[in-house]
Structures are given as C-alpha cells and as structure tokens.
C-alpha positions as CSV (number, residue, x, y, z in Angstrom):
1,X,3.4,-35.5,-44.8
2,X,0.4,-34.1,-45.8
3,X,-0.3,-31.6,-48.8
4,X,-2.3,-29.4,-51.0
5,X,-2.3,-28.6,-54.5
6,X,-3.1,-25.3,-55.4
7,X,-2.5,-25.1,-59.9
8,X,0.4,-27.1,-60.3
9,X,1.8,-26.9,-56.7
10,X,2.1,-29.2,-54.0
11,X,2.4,-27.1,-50.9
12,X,3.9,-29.0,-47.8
13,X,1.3,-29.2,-45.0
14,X,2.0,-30.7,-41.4
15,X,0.3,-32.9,-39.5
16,X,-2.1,-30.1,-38.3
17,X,-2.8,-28.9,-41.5
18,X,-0.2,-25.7,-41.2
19,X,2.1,-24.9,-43.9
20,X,5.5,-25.5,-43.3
21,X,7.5,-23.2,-44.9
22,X,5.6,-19.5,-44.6
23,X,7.2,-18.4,-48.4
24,X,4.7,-20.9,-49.6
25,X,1.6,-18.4,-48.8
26,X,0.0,-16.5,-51.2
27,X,-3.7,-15.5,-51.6
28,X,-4.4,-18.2,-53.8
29,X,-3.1,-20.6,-51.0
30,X,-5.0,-19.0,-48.5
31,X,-8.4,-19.4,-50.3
32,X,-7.5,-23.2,-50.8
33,X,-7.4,-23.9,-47.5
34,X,-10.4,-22.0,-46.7
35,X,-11.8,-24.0,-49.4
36,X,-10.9,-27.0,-47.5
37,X,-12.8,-25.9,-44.5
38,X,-15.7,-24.9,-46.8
39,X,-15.2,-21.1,-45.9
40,X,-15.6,-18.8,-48.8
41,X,-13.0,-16.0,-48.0
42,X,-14.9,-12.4,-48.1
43,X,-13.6,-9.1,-48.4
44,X,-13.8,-8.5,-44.7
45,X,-11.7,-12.3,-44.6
46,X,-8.8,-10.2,-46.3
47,X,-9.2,-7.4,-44.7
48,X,-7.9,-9.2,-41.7
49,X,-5.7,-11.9,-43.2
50,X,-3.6,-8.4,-44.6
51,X,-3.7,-6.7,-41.3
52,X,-2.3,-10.1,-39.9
53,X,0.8,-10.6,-42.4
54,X,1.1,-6.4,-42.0
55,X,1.7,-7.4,-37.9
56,X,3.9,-10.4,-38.7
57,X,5.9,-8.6,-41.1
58,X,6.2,-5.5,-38.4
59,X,6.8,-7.5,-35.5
60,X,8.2,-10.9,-36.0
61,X,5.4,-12.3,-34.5
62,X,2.2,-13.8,-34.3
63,X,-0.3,-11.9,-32.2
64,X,-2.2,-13.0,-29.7
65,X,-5.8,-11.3,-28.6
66,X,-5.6,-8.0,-26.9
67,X,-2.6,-6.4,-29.2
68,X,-4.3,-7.9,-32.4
69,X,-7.4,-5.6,-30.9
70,X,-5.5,-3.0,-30.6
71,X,-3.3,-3.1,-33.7
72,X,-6.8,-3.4,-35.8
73,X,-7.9,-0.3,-34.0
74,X,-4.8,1.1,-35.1
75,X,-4.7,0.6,-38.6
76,X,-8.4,0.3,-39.5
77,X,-9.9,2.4,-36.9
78,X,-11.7,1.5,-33.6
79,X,-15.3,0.8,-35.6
80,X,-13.4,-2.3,-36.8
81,X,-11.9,-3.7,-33.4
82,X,-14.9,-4.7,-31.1
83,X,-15.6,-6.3,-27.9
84,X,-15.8,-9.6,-29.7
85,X,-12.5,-12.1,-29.3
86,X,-10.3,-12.7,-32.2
87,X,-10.5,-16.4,-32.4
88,X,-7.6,-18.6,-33.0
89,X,-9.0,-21.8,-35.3
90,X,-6.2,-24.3,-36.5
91,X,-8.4,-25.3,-39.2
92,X,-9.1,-21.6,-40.2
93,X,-5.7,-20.1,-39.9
94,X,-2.3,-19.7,-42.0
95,X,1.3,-20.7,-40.4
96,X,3.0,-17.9,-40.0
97,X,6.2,-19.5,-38.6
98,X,8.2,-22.7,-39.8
99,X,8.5,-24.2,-36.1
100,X,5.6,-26.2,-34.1
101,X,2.1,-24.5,-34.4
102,X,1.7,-20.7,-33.2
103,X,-1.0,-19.5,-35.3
104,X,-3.1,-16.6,-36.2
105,X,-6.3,-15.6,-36.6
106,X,-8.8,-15.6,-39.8
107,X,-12.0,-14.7,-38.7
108,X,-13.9,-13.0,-36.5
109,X,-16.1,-14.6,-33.6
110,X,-18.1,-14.3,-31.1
111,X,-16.9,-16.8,-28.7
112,X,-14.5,-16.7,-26.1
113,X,-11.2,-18.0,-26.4
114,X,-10.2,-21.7,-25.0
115,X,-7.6,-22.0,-23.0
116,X,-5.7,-25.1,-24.3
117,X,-2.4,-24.8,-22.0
118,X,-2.3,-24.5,-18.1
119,X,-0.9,-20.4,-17.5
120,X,1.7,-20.2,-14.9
121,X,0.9,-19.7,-11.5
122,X,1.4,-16.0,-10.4
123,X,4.7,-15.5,-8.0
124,X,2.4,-14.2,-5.3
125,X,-0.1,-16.4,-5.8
126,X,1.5,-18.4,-3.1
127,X,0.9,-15.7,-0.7
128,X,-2.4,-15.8,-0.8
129,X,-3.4,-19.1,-0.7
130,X,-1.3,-19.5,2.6
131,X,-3.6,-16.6,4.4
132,X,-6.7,-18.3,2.6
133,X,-6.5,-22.0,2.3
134,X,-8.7,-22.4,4.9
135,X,-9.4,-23.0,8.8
136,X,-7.4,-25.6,8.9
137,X,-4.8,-25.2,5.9
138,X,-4.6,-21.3,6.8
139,X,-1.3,-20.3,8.5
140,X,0.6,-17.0,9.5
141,X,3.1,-16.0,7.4
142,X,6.8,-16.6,8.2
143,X,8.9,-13.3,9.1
144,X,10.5,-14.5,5.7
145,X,8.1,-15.0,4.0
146,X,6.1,-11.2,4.8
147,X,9.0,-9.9,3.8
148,X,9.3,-11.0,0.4
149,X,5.6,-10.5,0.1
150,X,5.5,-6.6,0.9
151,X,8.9,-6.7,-1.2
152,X,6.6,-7.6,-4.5
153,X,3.9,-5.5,-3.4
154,X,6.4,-2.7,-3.1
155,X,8.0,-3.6,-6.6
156,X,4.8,-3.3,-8.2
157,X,4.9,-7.3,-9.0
158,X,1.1,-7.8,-7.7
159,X,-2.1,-7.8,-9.2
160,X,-4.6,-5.2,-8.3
161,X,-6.9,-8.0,-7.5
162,X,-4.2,-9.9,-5.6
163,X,-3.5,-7.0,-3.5
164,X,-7.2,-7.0,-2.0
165,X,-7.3,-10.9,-1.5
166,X,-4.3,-10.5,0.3
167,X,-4.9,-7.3,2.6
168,X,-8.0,-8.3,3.0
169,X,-6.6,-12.0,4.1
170,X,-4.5,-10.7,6.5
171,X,-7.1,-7.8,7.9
172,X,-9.1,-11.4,8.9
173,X,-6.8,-13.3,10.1
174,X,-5.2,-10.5,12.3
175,X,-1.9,-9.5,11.5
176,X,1.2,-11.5,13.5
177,X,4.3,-9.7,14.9
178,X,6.2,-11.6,12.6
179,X,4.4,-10.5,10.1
180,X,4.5,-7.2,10.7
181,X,8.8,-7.3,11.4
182,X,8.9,-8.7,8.0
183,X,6.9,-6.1,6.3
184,X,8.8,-3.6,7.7
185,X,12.0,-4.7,7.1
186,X,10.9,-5.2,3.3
187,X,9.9,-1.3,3.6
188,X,13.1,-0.3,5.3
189,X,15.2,-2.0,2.6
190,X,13.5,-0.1,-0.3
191,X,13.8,3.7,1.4
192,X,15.8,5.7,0.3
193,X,16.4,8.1,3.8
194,X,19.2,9.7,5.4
195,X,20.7,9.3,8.2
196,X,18.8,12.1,10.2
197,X,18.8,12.2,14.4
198,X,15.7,12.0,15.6
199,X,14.7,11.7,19.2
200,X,11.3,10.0,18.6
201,X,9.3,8.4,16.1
202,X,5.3,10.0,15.8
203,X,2.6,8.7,13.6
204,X,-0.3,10.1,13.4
205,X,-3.0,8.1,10.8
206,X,-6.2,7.8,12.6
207,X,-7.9,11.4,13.2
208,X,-9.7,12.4,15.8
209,X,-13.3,12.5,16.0
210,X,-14.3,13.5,19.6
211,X,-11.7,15.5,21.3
212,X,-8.9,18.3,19.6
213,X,-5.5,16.6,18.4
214,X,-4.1,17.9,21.8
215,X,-1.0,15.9,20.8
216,X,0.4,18.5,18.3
217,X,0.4,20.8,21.1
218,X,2.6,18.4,23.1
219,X,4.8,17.7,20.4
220,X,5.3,21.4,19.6
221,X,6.6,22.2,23.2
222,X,8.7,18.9,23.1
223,X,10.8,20.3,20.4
224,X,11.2,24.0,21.8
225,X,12.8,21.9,24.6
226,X,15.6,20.3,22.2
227,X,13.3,17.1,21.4
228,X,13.9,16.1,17.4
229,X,10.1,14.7,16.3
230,X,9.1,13.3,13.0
231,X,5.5,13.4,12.3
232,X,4.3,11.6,9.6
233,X,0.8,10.5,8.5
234,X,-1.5,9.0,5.9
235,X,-4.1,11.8,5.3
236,X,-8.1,12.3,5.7
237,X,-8.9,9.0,5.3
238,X,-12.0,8.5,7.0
239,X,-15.4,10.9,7.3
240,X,-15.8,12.7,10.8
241,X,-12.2,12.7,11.9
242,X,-9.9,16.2,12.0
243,X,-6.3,15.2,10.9
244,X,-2.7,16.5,11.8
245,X,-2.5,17.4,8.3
246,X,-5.7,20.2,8.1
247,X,-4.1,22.0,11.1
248,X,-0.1,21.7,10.0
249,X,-0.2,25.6,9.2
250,X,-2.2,27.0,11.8
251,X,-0.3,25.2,14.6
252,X,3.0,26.6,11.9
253,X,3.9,23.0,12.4
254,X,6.6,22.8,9.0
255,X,4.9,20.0,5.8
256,X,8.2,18.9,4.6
257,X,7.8,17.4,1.0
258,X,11.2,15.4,0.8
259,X,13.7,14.5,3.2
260,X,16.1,17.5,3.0
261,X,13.5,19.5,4.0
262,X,13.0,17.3,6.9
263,X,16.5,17.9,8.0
264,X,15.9,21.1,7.5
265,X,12.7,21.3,10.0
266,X,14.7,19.2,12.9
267,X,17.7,21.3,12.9
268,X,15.8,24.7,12.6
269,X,12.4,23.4,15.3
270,X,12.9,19.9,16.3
271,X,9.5,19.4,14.3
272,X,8.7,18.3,11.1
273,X,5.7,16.1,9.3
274,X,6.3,14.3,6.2
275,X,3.1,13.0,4.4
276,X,3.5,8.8,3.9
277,X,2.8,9.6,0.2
278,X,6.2,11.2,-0.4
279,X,8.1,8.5,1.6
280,X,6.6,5.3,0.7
281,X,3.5,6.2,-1.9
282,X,3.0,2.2,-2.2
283,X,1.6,2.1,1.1
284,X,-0.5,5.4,0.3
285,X,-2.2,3.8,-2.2
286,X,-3.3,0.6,0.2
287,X,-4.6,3.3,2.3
288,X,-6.3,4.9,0.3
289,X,-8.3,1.3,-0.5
290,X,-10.0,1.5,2.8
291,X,-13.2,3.6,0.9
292,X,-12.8,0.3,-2.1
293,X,-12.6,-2.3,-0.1
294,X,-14.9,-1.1,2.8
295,X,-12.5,-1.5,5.7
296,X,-9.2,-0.8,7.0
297,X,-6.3,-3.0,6.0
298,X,-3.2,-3.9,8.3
299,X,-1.3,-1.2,6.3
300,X,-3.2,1.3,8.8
301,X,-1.4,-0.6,11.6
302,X,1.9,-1.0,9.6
303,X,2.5,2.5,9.0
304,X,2.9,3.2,12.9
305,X,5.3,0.4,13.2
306,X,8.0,1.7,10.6
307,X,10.3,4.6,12.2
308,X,11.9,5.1,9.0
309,X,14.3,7.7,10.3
310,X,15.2,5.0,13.2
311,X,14.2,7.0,15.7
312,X,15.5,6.4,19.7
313,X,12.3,5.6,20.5
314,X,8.7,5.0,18.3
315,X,5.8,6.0,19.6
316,X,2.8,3.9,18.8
317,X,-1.5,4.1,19.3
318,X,-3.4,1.4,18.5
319,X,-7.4,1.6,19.7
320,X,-8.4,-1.8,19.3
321,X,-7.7,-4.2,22.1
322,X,-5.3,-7.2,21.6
323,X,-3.2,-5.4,19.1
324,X,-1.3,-3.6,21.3
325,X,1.3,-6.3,22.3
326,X,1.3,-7.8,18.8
327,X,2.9,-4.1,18.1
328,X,5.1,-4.2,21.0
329,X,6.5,-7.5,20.2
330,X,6.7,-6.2,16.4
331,X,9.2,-3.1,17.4
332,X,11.0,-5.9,19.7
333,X,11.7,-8.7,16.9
334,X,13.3,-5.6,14.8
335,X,15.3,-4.2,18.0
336,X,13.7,-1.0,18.5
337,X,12.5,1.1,21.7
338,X,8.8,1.7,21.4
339,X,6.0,2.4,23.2
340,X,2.4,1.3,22.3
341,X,-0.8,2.9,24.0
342,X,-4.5,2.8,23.3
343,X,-4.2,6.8,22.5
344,X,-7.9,8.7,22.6
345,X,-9.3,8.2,19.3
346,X,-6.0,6.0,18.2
347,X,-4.2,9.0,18.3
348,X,-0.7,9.2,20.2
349,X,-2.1,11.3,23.1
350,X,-3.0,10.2,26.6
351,X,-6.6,9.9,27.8
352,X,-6.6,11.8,31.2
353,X,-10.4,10.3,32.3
354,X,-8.9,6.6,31.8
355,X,-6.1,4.2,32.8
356,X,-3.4,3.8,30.6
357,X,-1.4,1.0,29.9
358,X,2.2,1.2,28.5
359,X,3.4,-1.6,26.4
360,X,7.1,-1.0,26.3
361,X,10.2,-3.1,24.1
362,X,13.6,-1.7,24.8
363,X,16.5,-3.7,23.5
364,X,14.7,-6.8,22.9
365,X,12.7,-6.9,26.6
366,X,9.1,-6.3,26.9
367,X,7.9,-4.2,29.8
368,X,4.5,-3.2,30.9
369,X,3.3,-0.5,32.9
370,X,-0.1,1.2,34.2
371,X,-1.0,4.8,34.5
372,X,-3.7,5.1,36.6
373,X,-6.7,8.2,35.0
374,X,-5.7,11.3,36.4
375,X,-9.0,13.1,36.1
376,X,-11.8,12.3,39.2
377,X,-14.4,12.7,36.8
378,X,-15.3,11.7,33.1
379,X,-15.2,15.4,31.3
380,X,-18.1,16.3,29.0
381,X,-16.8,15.8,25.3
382,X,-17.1,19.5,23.3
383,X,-20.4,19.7,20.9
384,X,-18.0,20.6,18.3
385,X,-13.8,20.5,17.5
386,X,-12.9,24.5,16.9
387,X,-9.1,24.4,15.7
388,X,-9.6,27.9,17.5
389,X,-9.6,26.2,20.9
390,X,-6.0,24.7,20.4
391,X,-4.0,28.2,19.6
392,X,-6.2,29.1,22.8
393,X,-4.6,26.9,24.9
394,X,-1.1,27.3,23.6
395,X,-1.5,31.2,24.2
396,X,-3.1,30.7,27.5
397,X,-6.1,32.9,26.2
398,X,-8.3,30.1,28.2
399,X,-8.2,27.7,30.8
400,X,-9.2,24.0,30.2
401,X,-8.5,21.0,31.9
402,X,-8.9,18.6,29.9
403,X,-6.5,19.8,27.0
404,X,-3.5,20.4,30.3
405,X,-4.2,17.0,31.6
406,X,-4.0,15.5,28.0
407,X,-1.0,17.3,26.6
408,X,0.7,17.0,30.1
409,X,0.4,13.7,30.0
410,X,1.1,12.9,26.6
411,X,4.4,14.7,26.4
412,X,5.3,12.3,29.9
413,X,4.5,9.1,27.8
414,X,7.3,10.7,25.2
415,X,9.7,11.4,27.8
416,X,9.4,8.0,29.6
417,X,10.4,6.6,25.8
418,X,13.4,8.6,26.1
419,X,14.5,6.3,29.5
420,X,12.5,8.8,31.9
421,X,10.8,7.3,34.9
422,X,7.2,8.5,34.9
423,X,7.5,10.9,37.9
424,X,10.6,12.5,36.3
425,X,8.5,12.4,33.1
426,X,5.8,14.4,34.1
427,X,7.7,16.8,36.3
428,X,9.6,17.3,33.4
429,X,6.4,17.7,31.1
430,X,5.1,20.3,33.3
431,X,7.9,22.4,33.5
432,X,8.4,22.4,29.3
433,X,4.7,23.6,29.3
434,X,4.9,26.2,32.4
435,X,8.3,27.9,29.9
436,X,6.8,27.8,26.1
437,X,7.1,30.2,24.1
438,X,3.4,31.3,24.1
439,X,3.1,32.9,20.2
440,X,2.1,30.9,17.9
C-alpha cells in the first residue's frame, strides 16, 4: 500500500495514487500531491478543486464533463466555463469516493478527453447497420424487426443523427412491404383513436403542381351521398405544389384538430381532414426533414399506408413506378382493402388523358385491373391553378372537361374500393355529381 506523509501523517494511497478514504483530504493534502506531480496549485487550481468538493458534496457524485461545464457556469458564471474540456488526470486529481477509481478533475486543458472504456452500443444501432453494411452484408428488414424499429423512433429512443442514417438507408434501398406492415403496425399500436366508421381511408401528402386538387371536389360529393371520408395530410412540404390544406376553408371542407372533432365532421358531412401532426407528430417531424436532408424519406410513402381509423377500404397514390405493388402487398400483409394508383401528381385522383392501373388487396388477395384514358386527346395543362376555378365547377358557373372527367373518375376509383364493379362505379359517380348540392 502506498502512502504520503503530509506533517505527521501517513495518508493511505492506492495503487493509483488515489486516497482511500475521502475524510483524509484537506488542502494541505491536496497541495502534496500536486507537489508530487510537480504542480504548484494556483488560485484558479482552488477555484476549481472547491467547485468540485461543492458538486460532490451536492450530488453524491463525481462529475463527468458536460455537467462539470455547466455547474461551473452555474456557480462562477459562464466567463469561467469555456469551450475547452475539463480533463480527468489520475495523477492530477483527488479520490472523491472510497471504491475503485472514479475521479475528478484538477485542472483545466486544452485537450480532448480519451476515451479509456469501450461505450455501449446504441439499441438502434443495430438497425442501421443492417440497412448499411453493405452490398453484400445489406438486408431488408424483418416485418419484426421494422416494427420495433419505428417503435423506438416513435418513443423518442433514437438519435437525431441515427434517424437520418436510417431514413435515408431505407429511402436507398427502397422500402419492402414488410417493412412497411411493420412500421405500421408499430404506429397503430401507439395511437390513441376511437373506434369511428369510416367508409374510406384518403391521404393526401404530395400537392399538386400542374392540375387543380380536383379530388376534394370528388370527395365532397361522396359524402353528400352518405360516404364517411377521412382526409388527412402532412402539409406544404415542397415549393410549387397547392395542398388540400390551403383550400380546406374555401371548399368549407371541416380541419378537425383532435379526434372528437373528427367524429363530429363524419356524423354531421361524412368529411373531415385531420393534419398528421395532431395524430402522429413523430412522423411530422420525419417529414418535415425532407428540406434537411434533401429528399423525401419512406415516411412520405408510409403515411398513405396507415388508415388509422381502419377504414373499409384505403385509398392510396404513389407516382413513382415499382412502388405501387410494394403498397398493395403492404395493405395485404396487414389485411386491409386498398387500392393503389399512380394518381396525377401523386394525388388520389384519376388522370382522364392516361391509363390507369388498379392495384387492388381485399382480404389477403391481390387483384389488378386497367382503366383504359377516357379522354381522346391529351388536354392543355392551365398556365396557372386559380382555387377560383374549383368553386366554379362545383357551382356549375363553367364547363370544363377535364375537371368532370377527373372528379368523375376519381369518385368511381372510390366506389370500386367499396366492392363496386367499375361500370356500376361510374354510373354511380355520375349520378352523385348530376344531384349535388351546388352552394358551396
């Protein structure tokens, strides 16, 4: 056992050099050892060794780096806690415990710290390294295994920086069905909803850019016809693009801030939107990234896949090609109906100067179907969007055929969710459009 004699004391050291009882310290100890070390202790030395044994005394505890910062900011003002580390140095520092070594800090330095034990792996770090290991170690993640991983994204249990590595993983590998089932069933587990009837399920995230949203018009003469929508959507996310939610009050389509007020809508209109932010504000924030991180992330995609009311049937618009049966077969691995379409502008709403194609998933079965264009000729796009144009249309003020042949069509693609065949569908469509109530 080593030791050192300070007058006519013999004051136990350890093997490192700490003491090992703490009553033993006193100032003249202190100096001794910095004596040892050749140190001279200066007033600015016990400056700090007193705001040390001040946090010990408060807190049971040594301090490490960061809250020694801030305490000294604290207690001697924020001209005396720079940028500069607070250095541990066995040889420069007091015990301040009587078990193995957990030391504090003396002096002062410049450099950074050393990191002399191995940290514990993150939880999620496992997560990301499966998405990034690699072309050949890379993998999809398990159903499983996406669901705990939105779970801990949902918790709050992920670094900022973890969050990016992984969206931005996933955005280049391309999302799996699996994957997205078990995201959603980690969102579906965390939401607090009620038990609401609606007839279908209507996101609406992307915007559009080169026609009117002739969808809301479709949706609004769906639900004076008895048809219970809920509209929801993630806000004016991208430059350019006119979204749902700039035109909610002059289409007097109800912005329902909490569920009851949703209930409220459906029974009263059959129509209510619901911003994502006040229903799952996690996945707000990850779209809201897309202006930080420079693209879109799979949340975009994820959003139109959730039905959080459980709808009878979710409608879905994905634009870019390939990911429309990965969406299909998304809504089939959780066991709802669904139909996914390349929507104009990715926008639930049916392009009248193109084919369609339906990707259906009722009860667990896929089914496909085509929808031939039903305008002879490509129409001229307007030079500008007037929201004006849209109450124009609903009034009958003007007659347009692009806008009948979109809205038309659109509400057939909702009916045909709702076990119509497409004939019936658009017969049906028709005559719901013929018998609106015009004011608006």
């Amino acid at each position: 056992m080593n030791s050192l004699t300070v007058g006519a004391r013999a004051i136990e050291l350890d093997k490192d050099g700490f003491l090992v009882e703490l009553s033993d310290w006193s100032a003249e100890v202190a100096s001794a050892l910095a004596a040892a070390e050749d140190i001279e202790l200066s007033p600015d030395h016990w400056e700090i060794l007193e705001l040390l044994r001040s946090f010990y005394a408060e807190f049971q505890l040594s301090p490490a780096t960061r809250p020694l910062i801030k305490y000294t900011a604290l207690k001697l003002g924020p001209e005396k806690a720079p940028e500069p580390t607070v250095q541990r140095h066995p040889c420069q520092t007091r015990r301040e415990t009587g078990g193995p070594a957990q030391t504090d800090e003396l002096l002062m330095t410049d450099y950074p710290a050393l990191t002399l034990e191995t940290p514990a792996e993150h939880p999620f770090a496992q997560f990301v390294r499966i998405l990034g290991k690699g072309k050949r170690g890379a993998r999809d993640l398990t159903r499983e295994e996406a669901r705990e991983a939105m779970g801990m994204v949902l918790d709050d249990k992920v670094e900022d920086t973890q969050l990016g590595a992984f969206l931005m993983l996933l955005r280049h590998k391309e999302e799996s069905a699996e994957e997205m089932a078990g995201f959603t069933e980690a969102l579906r587990e965390r939401l607090q909803a009620p038990a609401l009837n609606v007839d279908l399920d209507w996101p609406t995230y992307a915007g559009k850019k080169r026609h009117l949203p002739w969808y809301l018009l479709a949706a609004k003469c769906l639900a004076q016809n008895g048809v219970r929508i809920f509209m929801h959507g993630g806000g004016a996310h991208t430059a350019g693009r006119l979204y749902s939610e700039q035109l909610l009050d002059e289409l007097n389509i109800p912005l329902c801030r909490n569920w009851q007020q949703v209930g409220s809508a459906l029974d009263n209109g059959g129509l209510a939107f619901m911003p994502l932010v006040d229903w799952a504000p996690q996945l707000q924030r990850m779209i809201d990234l897309r202006n930080t991180l420079g693209l879109r992330s799979p949340i975009h995609s994820l959003a139109r896949i959730l039905n959080p009311l459980r709808a009878r049937c979710g409608l879905q618009s994905i634009f870019h090609p390939g990911y429309q049966a990965v969406h299909r077969d998304a809504s089939g691995l959780l066991g709802d109906t669904a139909i996914v379409v390349k929507g104009d502008g990715g926008e639930i709403e049916i392009n009248p100067d193109a084919d369609s194609h339906l990707y259906g998933t009722t009860g667990g079965e896929s089914w496909d179907e085509e929808w031939p264009q039903l305008s002879n000729q490509r129409h001229v796009k307007p030079a500008s969007l007037d929201p004006g144009h849209l109450k124009a249309v609903w009034r009958g003020d003007v007659v347009d055929s692009y806008p009948q042949m979109a809205l038309i069509a659109t509400m057939a693609l909702a009916l045909r969710g709702l076990g119509q065949t497409r004939e019936q569908a658009f017969e049906t469509a028709q005559q719901y459009w013929d018998a609106r109530d015009r004011s608006i």
